[in-house]
C-alpha positions as CSV (number, residue, x, y, z in Angstrom):
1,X,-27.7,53.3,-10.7
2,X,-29.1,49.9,-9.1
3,X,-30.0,49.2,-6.3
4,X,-27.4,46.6,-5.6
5,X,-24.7,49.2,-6.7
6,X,-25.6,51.8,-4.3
7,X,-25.6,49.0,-1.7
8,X,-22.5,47.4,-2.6
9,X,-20.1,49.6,-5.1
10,X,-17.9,47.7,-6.9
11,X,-17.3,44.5,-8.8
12,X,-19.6,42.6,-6.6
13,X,-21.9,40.0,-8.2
14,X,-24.2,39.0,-5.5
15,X,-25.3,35.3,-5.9
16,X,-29.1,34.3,-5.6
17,X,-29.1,32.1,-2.9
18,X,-27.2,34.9,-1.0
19,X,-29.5,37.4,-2.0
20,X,-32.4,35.5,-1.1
21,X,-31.2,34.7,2.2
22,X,-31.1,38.1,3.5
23,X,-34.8,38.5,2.3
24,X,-35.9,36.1,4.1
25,X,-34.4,37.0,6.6
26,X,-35.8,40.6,6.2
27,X,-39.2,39.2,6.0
28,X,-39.4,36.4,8.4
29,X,-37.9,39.7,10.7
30,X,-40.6,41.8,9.5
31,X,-43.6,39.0,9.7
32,X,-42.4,38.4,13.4
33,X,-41.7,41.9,14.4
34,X,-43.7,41.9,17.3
35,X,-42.7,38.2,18.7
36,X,-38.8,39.6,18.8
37,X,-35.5,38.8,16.9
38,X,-34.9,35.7,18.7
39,X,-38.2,34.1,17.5
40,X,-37.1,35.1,13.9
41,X,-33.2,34.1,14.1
42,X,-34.9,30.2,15.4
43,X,-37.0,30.0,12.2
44,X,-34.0,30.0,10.2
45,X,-33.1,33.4,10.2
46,X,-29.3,34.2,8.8
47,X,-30.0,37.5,10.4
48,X,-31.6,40.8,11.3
49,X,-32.3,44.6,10.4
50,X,-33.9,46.8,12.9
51,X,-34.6,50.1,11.8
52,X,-33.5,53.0,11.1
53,X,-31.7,50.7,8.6
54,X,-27.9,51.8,8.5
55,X,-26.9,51.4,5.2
56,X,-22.9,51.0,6.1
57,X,-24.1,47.9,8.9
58,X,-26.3,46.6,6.3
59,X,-23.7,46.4,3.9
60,X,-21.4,44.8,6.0
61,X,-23.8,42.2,7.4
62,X,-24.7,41.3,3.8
63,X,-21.1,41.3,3.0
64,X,-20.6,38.4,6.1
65,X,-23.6,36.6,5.0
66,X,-22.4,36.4,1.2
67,X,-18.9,36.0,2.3
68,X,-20.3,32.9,5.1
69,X,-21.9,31.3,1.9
70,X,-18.9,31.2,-0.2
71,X,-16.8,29.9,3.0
72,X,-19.3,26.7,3.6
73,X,-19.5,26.2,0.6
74,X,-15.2,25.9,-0.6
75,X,-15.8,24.0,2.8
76,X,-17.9,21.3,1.4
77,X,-16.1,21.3,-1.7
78,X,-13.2,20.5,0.1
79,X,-14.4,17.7,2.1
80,X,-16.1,16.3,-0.8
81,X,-12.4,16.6,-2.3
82,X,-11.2,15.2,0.6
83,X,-13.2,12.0,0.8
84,X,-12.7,11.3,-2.6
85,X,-8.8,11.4,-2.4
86,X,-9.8,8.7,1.0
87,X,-11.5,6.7,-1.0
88,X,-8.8,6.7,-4.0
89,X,-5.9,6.2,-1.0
90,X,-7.8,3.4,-0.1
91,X,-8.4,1.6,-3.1
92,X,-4.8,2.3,-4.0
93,X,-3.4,1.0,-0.4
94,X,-6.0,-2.4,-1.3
95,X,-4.3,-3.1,-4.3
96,X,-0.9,-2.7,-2.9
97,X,-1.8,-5.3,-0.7
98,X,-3.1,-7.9,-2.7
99,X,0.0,-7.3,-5.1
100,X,2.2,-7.6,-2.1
101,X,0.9,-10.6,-1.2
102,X,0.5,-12.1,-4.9
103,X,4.4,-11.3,-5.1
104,X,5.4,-13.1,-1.9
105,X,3.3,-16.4,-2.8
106,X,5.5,-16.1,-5.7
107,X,8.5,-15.9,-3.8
108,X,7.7,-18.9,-1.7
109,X,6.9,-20.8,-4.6
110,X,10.4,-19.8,-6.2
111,X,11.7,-20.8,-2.8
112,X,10.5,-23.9,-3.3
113,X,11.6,-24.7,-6.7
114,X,15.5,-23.6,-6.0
115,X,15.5,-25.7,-2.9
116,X,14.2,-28.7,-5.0
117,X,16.6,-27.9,-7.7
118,X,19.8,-27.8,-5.5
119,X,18.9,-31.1,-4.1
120,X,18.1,-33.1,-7.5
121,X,21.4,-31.2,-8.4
122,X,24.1,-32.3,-5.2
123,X,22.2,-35.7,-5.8
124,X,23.3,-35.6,-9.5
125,X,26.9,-34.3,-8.4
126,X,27.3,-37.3,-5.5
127,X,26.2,-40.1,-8.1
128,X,28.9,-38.5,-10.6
129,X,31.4,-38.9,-8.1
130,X,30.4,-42.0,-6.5
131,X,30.7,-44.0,-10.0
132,X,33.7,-42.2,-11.1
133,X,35.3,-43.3,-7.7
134,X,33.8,-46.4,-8.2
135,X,35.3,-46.6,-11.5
136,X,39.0,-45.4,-10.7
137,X,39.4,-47.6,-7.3
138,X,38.3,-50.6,-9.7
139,X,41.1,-50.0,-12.1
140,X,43.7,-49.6,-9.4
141,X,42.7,-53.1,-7.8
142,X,42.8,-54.2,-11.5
143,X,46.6,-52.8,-11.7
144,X,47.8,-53.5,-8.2
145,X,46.5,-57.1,-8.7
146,X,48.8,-57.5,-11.9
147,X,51.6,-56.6,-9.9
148,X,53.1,-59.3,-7.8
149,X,53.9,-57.6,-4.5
150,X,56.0,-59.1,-1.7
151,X,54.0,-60.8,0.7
152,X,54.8,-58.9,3.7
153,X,52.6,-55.8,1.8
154,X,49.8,-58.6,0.8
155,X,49.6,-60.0,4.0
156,X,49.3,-56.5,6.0
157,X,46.3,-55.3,7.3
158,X,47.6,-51.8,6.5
159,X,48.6,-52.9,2.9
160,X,47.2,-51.6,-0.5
161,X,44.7,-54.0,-1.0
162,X,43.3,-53.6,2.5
163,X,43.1,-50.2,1.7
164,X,41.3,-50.9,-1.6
165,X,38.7,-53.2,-0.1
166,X,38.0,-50.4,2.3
167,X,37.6,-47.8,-0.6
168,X,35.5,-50.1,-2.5
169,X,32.8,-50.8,0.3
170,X,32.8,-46.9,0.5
171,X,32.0,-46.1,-2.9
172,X,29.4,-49.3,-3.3
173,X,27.5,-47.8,0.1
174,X,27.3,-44.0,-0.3
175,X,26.2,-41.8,2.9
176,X,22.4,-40.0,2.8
């Protein structure tokens, strides 16, 4: 049997920089014996053993120290993780942005175009009407003048062809 089995029985693989961790801190503990276990733990100690050595407290403080190791480092692991997912939300967030603001340039520009449209179109729409007003109140004159009227009608200022003169001027001046 090992030495690492009787120590630690099991399936427990004990990782090298774990292992060497506890020797130095067995030796720096050893080298500076006589200056104390503070002096030791400020060099860089992860801990101590004082004799008699206690197999059951070593264990378990070899067991904190490996399981300390594996904790820092699913720690960093994770903040590494973390950061990267930042930076990812980030970029992500940035291109969001400058497709949000691509896609509202394009609206105002679409904007633009229907409001330019439906003018040049009601423009197009009053000219139709105009001339084809112009165009029927011209043939009525045409017909109403063929027809001999009394002159009571012709002579009133309220009579058709009052009313066509005023019609006419209307459809020859159109408003903006």
């Amino acid at each position: 049997m090992s030495a690492s089995s009787k120590l630690w029985p099991g399936h427990w693989q004990w990782p090298l920089p774990a292992v060497l961790a506890w020797l130095l801190a067995w030796l720096v503990f050893k080298l500076l014996a006589g200056q104390g276990v503070a002096a030791g733990l400020a060099l860089g100690a992860a801990d101590y053993i004082s004799k008699p050595i206690d197999v059951e407290i070593t264990r378990q403080r070899i067991y904190n120290l490996l399981e300390r190791e594996q904790l820092r480092r699913e720690v960093e692991t994770n903040r590494d993780q973390l950061q990267q997912l930042v930076s990812e939300l980030k970029e992500t967030a940035a291109s969001l942005e400058a497709t949000v603001a691509h896609r509202n340039e394009e609206l105002r520009s679409l904007a633009m175009q229907l409001l330019v449209t439906e003018t040049l179109e009601r423009r197009a729409v009053a000219g139709d009407l105009h001339d084809d007003l112009g165009q029927n109140l011209a043939i009525i004159k045409l017909k109403l003048s063929a027809i001999e009227l009394p002159e009571t009608i012709m002579d009133s200022d309220e009579g058709a062809p009052c009313w066509i003169a005023r019609a006419s001027h209307c459809a020859r001046c159109p408003p903006n």
